[in-house]
MIKOLRO-885245 format. One record per residue: residue number from 1; residue in one letter; chain; z, y, x of N, C-alpha, C in turn. Coordinates in nm, 2 decimals. Layout:
N
     n   res   chain      n_Z      n_Y      n_X     ca_Z     ca_Y     ca_X      c_Z      c_Y      c_X
   NUM     a       A        Z        Y        X        Z        Y        X        Z        Y        X
...
! end
This chain:
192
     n   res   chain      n_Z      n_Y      n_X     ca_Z     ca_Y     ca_X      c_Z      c_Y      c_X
     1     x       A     3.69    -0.16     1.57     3.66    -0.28     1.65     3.52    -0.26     1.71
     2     x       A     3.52    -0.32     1.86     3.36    -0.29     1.86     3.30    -0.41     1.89
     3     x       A     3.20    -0.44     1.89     3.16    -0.55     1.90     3.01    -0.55     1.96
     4     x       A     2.97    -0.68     2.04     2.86    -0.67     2.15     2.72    -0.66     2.13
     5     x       A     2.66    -0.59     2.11     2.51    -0.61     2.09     2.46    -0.73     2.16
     6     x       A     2.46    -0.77     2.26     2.40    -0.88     2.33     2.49    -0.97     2.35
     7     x       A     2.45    -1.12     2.38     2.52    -1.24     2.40     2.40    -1.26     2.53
     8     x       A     2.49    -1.32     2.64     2.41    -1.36     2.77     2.45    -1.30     2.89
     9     x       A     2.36    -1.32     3.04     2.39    -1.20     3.08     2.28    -1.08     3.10
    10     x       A     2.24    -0.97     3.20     2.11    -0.88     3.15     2.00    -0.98     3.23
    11     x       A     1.90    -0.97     3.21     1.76    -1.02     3.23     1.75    -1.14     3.19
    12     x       A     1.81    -1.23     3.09     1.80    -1.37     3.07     1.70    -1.34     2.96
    13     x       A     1.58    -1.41     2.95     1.50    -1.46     2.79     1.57    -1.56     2.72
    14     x       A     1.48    -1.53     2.59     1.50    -1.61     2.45     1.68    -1.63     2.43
    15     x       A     1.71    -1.49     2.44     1.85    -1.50     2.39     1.85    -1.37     2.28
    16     x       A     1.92    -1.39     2.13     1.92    -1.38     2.03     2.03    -1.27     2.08
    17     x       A     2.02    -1.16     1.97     2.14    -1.04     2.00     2.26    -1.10     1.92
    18     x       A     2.40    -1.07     1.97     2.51    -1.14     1.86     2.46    -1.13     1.72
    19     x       A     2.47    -1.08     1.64     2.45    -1.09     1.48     2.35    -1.17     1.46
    20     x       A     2.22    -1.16     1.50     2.15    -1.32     1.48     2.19    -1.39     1.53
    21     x       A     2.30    -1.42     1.65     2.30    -1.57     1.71     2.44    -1.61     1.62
    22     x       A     2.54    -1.52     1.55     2.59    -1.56     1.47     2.51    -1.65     1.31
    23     x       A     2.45    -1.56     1.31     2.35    -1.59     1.15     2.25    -1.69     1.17
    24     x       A     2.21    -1.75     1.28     2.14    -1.89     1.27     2.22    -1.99     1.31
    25     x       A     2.38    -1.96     1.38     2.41    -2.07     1.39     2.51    -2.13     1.26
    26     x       A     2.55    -1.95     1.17     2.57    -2.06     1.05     2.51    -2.15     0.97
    27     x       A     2.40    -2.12     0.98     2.26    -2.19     0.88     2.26    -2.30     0.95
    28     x       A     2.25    -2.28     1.11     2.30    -2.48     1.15     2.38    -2.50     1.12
    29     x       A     2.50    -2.49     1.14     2.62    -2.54     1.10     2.64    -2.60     0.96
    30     x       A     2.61    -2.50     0.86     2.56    -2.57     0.70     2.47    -2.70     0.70
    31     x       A     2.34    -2.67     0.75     2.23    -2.78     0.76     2.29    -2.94     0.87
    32     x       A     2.40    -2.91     0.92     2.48    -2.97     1.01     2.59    -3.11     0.91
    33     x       A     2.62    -2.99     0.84     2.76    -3.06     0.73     2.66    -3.11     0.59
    34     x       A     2.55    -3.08     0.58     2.46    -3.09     0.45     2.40    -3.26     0.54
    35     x       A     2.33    -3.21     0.60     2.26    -3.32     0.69     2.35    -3.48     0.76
    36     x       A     2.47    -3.47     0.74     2.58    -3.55     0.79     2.58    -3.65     0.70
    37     x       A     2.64    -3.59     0.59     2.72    -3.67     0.52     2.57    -3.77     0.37
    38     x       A     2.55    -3.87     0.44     2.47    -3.94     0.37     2.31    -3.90     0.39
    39     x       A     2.34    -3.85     0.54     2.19    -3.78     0.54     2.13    -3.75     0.48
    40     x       A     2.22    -3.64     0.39     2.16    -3.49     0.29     2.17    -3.57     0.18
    41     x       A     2.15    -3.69     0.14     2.13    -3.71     0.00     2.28    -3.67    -0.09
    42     x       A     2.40    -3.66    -0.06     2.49    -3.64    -0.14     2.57    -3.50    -0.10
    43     x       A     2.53    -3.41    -0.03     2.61    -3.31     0.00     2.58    -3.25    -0.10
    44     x       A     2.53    -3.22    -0.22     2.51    -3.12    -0.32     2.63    -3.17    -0.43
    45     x       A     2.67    -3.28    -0.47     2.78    -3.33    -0.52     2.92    -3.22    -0.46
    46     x       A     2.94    -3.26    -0.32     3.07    -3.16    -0.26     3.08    -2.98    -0.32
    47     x       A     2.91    -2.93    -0.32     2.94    -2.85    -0.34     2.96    -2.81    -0.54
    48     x       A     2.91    -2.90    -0.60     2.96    -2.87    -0.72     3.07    -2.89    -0.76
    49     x       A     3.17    -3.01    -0.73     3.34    -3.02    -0.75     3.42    -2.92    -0.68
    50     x       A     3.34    -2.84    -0.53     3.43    -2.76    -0.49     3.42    -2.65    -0.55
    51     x       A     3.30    -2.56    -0.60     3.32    -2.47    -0.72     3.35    -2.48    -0.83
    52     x       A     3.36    -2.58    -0.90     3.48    -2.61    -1.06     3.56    -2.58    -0.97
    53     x       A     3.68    -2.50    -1.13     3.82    -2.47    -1.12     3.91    -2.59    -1.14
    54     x       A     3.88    -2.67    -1.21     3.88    -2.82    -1.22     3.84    -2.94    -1.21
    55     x       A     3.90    -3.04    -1.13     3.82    -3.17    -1.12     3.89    -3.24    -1.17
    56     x       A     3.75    -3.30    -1.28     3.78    -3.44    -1.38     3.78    -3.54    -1.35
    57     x       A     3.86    -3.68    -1.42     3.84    -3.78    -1.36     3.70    -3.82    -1.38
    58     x       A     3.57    -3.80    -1.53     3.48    -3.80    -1.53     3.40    -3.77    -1.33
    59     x       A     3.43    -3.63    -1.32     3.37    -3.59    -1.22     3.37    -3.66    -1.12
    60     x       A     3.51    -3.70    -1.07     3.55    -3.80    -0.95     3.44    -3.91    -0.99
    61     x       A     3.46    -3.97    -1.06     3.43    -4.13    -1.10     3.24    -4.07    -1.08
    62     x       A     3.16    -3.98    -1.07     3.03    -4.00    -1.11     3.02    -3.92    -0.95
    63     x       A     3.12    -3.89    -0.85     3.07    -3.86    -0.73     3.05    -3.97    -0.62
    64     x       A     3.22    -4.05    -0.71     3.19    -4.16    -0.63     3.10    -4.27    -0.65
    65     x       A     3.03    -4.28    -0.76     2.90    -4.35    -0.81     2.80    -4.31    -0.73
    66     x       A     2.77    -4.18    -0.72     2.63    -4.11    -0.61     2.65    -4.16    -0.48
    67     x       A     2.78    -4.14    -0.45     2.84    -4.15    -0.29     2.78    -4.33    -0.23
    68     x       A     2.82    -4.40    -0.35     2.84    -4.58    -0.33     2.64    -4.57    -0.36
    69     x       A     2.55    -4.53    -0.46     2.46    -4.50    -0.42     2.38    -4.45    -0.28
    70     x       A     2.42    -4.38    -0.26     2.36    -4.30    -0.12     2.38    -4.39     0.00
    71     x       A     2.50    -4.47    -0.01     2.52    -4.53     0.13     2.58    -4.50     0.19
    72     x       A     2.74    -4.42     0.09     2.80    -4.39     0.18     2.91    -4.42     0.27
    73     x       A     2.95    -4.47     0.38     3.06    -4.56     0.38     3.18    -4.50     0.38
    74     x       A     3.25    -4.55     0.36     3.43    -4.47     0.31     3.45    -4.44     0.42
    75     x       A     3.47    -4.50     0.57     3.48    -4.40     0.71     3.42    -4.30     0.68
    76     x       A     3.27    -4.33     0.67     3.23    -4.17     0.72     3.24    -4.04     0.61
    77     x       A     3.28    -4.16     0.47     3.36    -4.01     0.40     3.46    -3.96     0.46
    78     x       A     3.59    -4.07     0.46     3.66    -4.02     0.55     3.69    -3.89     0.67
    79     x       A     3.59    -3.95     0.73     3.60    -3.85     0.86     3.55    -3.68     0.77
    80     x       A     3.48    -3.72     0.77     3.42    -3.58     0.65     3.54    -3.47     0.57
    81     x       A     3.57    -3.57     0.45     3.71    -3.50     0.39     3.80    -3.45     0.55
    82     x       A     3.82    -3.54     0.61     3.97    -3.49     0.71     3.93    -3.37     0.79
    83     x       A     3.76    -3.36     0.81     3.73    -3.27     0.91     3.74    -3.12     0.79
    84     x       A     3.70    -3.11     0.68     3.69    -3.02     0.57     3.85    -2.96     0.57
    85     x       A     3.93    -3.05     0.56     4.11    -3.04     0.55     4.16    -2.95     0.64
    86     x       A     4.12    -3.05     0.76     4.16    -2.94     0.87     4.13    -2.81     0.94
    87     x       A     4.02    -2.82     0.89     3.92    -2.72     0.89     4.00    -2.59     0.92
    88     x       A     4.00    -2.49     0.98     4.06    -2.38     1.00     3.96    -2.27     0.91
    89     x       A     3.88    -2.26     0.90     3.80    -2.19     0.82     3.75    -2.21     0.75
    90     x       A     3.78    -2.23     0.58     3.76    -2.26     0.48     3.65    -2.13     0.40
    91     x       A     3.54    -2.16     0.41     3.48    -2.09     0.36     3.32    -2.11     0.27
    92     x       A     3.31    -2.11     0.20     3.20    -2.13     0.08     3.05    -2.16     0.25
    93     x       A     3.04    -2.05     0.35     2.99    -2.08     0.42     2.96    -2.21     0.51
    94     x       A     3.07    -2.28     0.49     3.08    -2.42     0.52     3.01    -2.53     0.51
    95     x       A     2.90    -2.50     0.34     2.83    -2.60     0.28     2.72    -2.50     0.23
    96     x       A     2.63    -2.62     0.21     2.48    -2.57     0.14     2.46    -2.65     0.10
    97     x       A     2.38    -2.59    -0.06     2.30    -2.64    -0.14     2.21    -2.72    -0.11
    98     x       A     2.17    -2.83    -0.16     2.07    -2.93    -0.13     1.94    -2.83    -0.09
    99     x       A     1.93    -2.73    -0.18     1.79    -2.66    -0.16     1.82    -2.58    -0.03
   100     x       A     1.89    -2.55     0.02     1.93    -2.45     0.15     1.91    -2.56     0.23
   101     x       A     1.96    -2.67     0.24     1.95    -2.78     0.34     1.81    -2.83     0.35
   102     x       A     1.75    -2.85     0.20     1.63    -2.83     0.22     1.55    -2.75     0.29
   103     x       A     1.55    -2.62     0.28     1.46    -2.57     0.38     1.55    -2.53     0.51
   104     x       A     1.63    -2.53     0.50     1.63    -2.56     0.66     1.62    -2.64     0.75
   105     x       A     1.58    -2.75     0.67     1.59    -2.89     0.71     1.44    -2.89     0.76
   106     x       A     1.31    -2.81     0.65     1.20    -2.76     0.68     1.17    -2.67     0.78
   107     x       A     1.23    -2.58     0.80     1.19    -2.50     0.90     1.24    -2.58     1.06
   108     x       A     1.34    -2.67     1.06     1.34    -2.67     1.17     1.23    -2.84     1.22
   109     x       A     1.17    -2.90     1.09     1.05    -2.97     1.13     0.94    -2.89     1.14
   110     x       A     0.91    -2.79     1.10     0.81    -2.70     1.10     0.78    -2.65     1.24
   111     x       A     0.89    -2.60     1.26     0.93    -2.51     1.43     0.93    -2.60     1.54
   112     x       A     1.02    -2.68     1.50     1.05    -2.78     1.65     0.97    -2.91     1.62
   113     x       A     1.03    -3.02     1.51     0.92    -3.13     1.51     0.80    -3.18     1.54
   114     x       A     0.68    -3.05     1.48     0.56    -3.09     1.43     0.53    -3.02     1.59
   115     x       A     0.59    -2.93     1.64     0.50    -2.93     1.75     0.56    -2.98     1.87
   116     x       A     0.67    -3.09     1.88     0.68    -3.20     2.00     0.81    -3.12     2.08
   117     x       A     0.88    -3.09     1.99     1.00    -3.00     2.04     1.12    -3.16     2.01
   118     x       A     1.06    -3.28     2.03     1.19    -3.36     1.97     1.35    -3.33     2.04
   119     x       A     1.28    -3.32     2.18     1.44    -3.31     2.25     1.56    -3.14     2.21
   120     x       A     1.47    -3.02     2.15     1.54    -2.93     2.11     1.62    -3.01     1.99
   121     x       A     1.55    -3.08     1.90     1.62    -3.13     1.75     1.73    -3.20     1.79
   122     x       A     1.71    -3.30     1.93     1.82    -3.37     1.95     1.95    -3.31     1.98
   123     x       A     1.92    -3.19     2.07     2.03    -3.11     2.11     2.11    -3.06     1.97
   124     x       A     1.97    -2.98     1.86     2.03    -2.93     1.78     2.12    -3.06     1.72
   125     x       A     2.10    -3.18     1.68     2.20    -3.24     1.61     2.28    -3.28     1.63
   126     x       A     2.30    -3.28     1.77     2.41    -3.34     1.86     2.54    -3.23     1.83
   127     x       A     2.49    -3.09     1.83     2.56    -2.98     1.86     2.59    -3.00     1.69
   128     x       A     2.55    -2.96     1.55     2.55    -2.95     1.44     2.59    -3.05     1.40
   129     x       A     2.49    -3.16     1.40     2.55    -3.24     1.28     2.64    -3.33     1.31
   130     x       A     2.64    -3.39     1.43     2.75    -3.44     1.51     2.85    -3.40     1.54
   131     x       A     2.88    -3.22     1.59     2.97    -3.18     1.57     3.00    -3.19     1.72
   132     x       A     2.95    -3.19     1.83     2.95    -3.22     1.98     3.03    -3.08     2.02
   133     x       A     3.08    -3.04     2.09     3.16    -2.96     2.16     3.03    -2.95     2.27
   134     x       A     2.98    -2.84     2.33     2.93    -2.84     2.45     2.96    -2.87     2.61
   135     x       A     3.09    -2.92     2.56     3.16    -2.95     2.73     3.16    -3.13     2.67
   136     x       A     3.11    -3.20     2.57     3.09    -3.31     2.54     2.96    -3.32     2.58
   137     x       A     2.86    -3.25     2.50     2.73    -3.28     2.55     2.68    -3.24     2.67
   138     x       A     2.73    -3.17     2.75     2.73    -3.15     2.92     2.80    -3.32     2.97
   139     x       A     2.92    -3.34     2.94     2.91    -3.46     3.04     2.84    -3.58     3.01
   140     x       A     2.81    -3.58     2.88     2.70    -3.67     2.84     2.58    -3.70     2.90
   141     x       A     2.55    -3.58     2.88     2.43    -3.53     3.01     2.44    -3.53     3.13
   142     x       A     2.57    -3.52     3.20     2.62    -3.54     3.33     2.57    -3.73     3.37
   143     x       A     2.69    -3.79     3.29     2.63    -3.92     3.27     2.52    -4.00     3.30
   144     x       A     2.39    -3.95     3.28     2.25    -3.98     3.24     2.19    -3.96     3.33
   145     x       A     2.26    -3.78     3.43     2.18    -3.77     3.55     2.31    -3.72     3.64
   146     x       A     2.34    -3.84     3.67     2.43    -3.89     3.81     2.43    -3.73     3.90
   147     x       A     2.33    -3.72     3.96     2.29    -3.66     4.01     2.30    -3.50     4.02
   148     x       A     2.31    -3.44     3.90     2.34    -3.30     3.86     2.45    -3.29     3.84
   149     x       A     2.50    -3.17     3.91     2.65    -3.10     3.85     2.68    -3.07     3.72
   150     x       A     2.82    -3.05     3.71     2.83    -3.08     3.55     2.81    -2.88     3.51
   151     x       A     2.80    -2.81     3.62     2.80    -2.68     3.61     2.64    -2.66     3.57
   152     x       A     2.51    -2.73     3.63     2.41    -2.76     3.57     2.40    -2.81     3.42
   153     x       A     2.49    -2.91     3.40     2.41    -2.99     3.27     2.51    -2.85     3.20
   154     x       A     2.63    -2.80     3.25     2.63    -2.70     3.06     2.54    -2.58     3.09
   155     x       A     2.49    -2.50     3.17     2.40    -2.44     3.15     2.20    -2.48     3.10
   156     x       A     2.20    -2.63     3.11     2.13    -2.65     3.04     2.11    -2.68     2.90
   157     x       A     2.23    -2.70     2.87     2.28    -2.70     2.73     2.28    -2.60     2.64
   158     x       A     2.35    -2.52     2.73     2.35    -2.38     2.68     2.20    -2.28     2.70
   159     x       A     2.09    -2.32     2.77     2.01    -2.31     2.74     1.88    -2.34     2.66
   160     x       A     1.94    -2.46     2.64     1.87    -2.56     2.52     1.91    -2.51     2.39
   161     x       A     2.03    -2.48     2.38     2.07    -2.43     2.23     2.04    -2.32     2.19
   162     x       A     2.01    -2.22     2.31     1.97    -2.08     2.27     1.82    -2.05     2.24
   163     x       A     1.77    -2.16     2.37     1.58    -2.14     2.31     1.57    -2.19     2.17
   164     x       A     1.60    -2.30     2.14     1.62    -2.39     2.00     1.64    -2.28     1.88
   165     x       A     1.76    -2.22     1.87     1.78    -2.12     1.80     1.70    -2.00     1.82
   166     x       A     1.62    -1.93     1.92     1.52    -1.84     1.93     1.44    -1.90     1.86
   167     x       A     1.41    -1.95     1.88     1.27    -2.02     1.78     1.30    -2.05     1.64
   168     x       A     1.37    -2.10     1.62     1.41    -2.10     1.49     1.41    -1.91     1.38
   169     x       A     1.48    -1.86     1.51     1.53    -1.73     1.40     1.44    -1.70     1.29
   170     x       A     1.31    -1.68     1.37     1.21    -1.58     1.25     1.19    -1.63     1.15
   171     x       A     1.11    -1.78     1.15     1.08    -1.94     1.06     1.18    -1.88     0.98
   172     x       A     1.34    -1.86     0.98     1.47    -1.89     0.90     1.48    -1.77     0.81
   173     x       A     1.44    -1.66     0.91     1.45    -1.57     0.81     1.35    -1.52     0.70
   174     x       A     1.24    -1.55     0.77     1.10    -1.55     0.64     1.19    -1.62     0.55
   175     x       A     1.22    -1.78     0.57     1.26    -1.85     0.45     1.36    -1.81     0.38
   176     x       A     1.43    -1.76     0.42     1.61    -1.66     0.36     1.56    -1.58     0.28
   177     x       A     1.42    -1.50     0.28     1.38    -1.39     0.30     1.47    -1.27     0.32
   178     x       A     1.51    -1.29     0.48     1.60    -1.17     0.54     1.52    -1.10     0.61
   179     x       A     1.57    -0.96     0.69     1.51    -0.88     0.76     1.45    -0.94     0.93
   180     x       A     1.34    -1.00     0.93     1.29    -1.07     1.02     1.29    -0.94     1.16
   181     x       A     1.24    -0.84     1.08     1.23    -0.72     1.21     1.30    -0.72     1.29
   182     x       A     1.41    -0.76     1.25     1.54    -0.73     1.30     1.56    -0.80     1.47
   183     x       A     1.45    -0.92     1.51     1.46    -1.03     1.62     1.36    -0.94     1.70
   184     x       A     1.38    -0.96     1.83     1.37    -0.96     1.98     1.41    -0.97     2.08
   185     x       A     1.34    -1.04     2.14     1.39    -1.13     2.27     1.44    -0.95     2.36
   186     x       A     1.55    -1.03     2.47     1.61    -0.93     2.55     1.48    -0.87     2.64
   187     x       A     1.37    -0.93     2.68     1.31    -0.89     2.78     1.22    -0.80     2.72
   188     x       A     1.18    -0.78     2.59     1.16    -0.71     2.48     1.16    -0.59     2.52
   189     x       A     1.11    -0.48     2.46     1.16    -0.32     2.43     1.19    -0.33     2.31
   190     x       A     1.28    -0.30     2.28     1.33    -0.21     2.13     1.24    -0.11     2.06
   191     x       A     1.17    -0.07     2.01     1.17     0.09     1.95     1.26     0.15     1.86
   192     x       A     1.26     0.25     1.93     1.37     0.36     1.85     1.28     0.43     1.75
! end
């Protein structure tokens, strides 16, 4: 199988080579499904009943205690469980631990927040935790400015999500402690 070293087309910046733009958008996607459901305070619950080989009624009864704690309302469990069900790809990768959600919850106030990046966060959680399709958040944005094509608003989307995630990578991987070397922008040289 071969597969692409680059995502983009040639001379674009702050675009991430495929394997990183896969590997930080899992980390959103997690911090996405962590960050949803009761805004982070109960996603660590999902992930301990889904790893037992059994669930007790004990167990049930003390999730739904946390759940009715947290604030959480039965729709928006709802929607959650149905989206998890249907889910075509069932995979441990799906969820993160409170402490994983934790810092990535950190890095991306660190990166984008503290230094006035609000509108990248917004994208990001539009796209993540909301779960937005980018042909949703293009005409949403279409919407807002009359005025621009809707061939504009998804290239700014899709530009918004890529700087967002550039920035993020390095912050993510210090905190992973993964191979940070590994990032450079396309307009970059490589060394061999």
């Amino acid at each position: 199988m071969i597969h692409a070293a680059e995502v983009g087309k040639a001379g674009e910046h702050a675009r991430l080579r495929t394997l990183e733009s896969v590997w930080i958008q899992g980390k959103l996607r997690m911090w996405g499904r962590w960050s949803y459901i009761g805004g982070g305070s109960a996603g660590n619950m999902f992930n301990q009943l889904l790893a037992s080989k059994t669930v007790s009624k004990t167990a049930i009864n003390e999730a739904l205690r946390r759940m009715k704690k947290a604030g959480i309302s039965k729709p928006e469990l709802e929607v959650f469980l149905r989206e998890m069900l249907n889910g075509k790809n069932k995979s441990s990768l799906a969820f993160c631990s409170d402490e994983e959600g934790l810092k990535i919850d950190g890095v991306i106030s660190a990166v984008l927040t503290s230094k006035g990046h609000d509108g990248l966060v917004g994208v990001l959680a539009q796209r993540y935790r909301w779960r937005k399709s980018k042909r949703q958040m293009s005409e949403e944005l279409q919407e807002q400015h009359p005025d621009w094509s809707y061939m504009t608003c998804r290239r700014r989307i899709d530009i918004w999500l890529s700087l967002a995630e550039s920035m993020l990578y390095t912050s993510m991987c210090d905190t992973f402690n993964t191979n940070s070397e590994r990032f450079y922008l396309q307009s970059e040289p490589e060394d061999v």
